[in-house]
N, C-alpha and C positions, 0 to 999 in steps of 0.2 A: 504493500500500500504506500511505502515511502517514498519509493521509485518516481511513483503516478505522480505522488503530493510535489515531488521536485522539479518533474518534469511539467506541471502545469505551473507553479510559480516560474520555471525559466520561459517558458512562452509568453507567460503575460507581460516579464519583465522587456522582452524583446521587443513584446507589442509596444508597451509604453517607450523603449528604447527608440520606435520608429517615430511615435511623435512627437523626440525630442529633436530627431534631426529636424523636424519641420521646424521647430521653434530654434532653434540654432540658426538656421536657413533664413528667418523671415523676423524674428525681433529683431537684428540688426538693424533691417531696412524698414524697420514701422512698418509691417504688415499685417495682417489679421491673423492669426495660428488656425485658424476655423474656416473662414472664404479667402480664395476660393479656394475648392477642394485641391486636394493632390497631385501636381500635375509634373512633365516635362519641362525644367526650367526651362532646357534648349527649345524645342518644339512646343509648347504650351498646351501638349495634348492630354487628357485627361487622363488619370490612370485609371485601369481597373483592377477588382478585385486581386485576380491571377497575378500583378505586377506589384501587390501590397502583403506580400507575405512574409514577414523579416526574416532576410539570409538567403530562405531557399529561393524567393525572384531574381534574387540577384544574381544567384549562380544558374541559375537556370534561362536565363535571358543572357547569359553570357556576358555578363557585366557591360552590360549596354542598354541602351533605350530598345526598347522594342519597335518605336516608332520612329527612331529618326538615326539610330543607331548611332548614337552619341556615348561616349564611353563613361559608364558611372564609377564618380569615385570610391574606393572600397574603405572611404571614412566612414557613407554612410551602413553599410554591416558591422563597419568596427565599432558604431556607437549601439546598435542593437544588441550585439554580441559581449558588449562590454556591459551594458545596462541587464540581459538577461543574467550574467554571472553575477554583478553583484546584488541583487534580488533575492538569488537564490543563496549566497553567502549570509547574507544575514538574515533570513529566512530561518536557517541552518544554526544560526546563530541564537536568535530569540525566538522561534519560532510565534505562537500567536501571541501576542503581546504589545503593548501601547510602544514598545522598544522599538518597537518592526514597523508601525507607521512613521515613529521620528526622525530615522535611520533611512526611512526610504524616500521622504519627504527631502529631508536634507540631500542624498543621494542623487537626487531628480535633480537637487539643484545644482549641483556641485557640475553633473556631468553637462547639462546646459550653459553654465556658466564657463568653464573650462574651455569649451569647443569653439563659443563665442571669442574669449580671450583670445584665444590660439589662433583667430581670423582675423580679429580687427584690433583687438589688444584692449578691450573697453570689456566693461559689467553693465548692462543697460538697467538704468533704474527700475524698467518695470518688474525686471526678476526681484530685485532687492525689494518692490514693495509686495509684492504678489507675495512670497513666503515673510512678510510680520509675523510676530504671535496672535496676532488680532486677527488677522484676514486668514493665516490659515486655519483658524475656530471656527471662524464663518465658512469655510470649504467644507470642515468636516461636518459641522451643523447642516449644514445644507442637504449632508447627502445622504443625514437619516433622517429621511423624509415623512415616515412615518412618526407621528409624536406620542403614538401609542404603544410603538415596541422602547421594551424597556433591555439596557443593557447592564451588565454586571460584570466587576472585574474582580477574584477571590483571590486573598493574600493570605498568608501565613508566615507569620514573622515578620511580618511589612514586603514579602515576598512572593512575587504573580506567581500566582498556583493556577488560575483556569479562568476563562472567561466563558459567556452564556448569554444569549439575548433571547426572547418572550413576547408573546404577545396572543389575540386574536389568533384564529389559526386562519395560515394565507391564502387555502385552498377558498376556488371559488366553490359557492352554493353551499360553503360548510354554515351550520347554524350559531347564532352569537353565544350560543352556552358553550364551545369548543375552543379550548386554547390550545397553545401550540409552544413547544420550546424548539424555538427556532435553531439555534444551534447550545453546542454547547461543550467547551476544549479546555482538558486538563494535560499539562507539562507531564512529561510521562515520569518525574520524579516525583507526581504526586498521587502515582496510579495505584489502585490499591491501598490507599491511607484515608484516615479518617476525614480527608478534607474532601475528597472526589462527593463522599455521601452525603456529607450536610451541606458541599454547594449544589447536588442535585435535587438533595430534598427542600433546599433554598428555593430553588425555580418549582417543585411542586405545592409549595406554601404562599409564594408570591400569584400563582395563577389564580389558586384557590380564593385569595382575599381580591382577585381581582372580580371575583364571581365567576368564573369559569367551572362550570361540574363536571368536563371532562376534559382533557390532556391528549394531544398527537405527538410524535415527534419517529422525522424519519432518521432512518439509518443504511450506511450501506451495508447489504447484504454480506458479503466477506467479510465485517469487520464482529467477529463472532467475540472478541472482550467485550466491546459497548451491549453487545446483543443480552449477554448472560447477565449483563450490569443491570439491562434497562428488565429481565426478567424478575431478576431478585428482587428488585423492586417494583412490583405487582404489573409490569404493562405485559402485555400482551400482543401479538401478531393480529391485525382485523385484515387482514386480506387484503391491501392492497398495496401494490408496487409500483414502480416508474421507474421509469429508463434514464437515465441523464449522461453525458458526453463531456469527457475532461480529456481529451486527448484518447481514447478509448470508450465504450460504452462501459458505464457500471450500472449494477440494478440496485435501489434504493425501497428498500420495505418499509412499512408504517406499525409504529406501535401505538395505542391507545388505553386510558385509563379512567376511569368514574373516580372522581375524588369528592364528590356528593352523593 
């Protein structure tokens, strides 16, 4: 399962990697990062999909435009390439933890800033104001859009032991008496200790006082520890499952609980 977990943070990191070329490419020259979309600088042709997949278009278009056969430079792989490994380095590192967005946050900026430097020898003000402490509270606010799921960080010692978010359960046509623990990740030194069960029976106490008299929460099917975890304490298999796609398909089962 680790393999999968690393090989999907190294892609996303790549993905994010390719929209920094954009922004390396286009904040110098006061450009939008956003319009227009992704084009040939040379030729001004649009890209497509096929031509936006970090690394592999590049080599498979033969390090060139496909359209104008303009020779691409291989900075921009070296920045996706270089953005996917450290992603997953510190990943590896802190795995899920408040560590891993400040570290990645910074990281974004570091390698945009950097690339910029090395072109025109400037830090353009809007990177420096865009990551504030203030404005990137407002990024992250923003992006839990929901004001009803609730998040929780559990410590031990003053020590990240696991995090867990809650709410409503997300599935459509489910009924408003069904909650849902949306996710929910213990550091694997804390697997098996008395902290795994009082932050789970945390999130089954927290739904309960939310009014909620029954509890979902999926699980992947392979991952038979969570499975005998989420037994012991009383849920149950209801039949149903989903498919979901990380780089591979995996199959995702539902467990469910009456806590009224």
């Amino acid at each position: 399962m680790k393999i999968f977990i690393n090989m999907y943070v190294f892609v996303v990191g790549m993905i994010f990697g390719s929209f920094f070329n954009v922004c390396i490419f286009r904040i110098p020259k006061k450009q939008s990062i956003l319009n227009p979309p992704s084009h040939c600088p040379n030729c001004k042709t649009r890209l497509k999909p096929k031509d936006l997949v970090p690394i592999l278009s590049y080599l498979l278009s033969g390090k060139k435009c496909r359209y104008c056969n303009i020779k691409i430079s291989r900075r921009y792989a070296l920045v996706e390439l270089l953005t996917g490994i450290l992603f997953l380095l510190v990943y590896n590192k802190y795995l899920i933890d408040i560590a891993t967005i400040n570290f990645l946050v910074l990281i974004s900026l570091l390698i945009i800033i950097t690339f910029i430097d090395i072109d025109h020898y400037i830090i353009p003000d809007e990177i420096i104001r865009t990551f504030t402490p203030k404005n990137r509270a407002k990024i992250f606010l923003d992006v839990l859009k929901n004001p009803l799921e609730e998040y929780y960080l559990f410590k031990v010692d003053d020590r990240p032991a696991g995090i867990a978010s809650l709410a409503k359960s997300h599935e459509k046509n489910m009924p408003d008496y069904i909650g849902e623990i949306y996710s929910i990740y213990f550091h694997p030194d804390f697997w098996g200790t008395e902290a795994t069960q009082k932050g789970f029976q945390f999130c089954v106490n927290r739904l309960k006082d939310l009014g909620f008299s029954e509890i979902t929460i999926w699980v992947l099917n392979d991952n038979l520890r969570a499975k005998r975890f989420y037994e012991r304490n009383g849920f149950k298999l209801d039949g149903n499952s989903k498919e979901i796609k990380i780089g591979i398909k995996l199959l995702e089962v539902r467990y469910s609980k009456k806590i009224l």
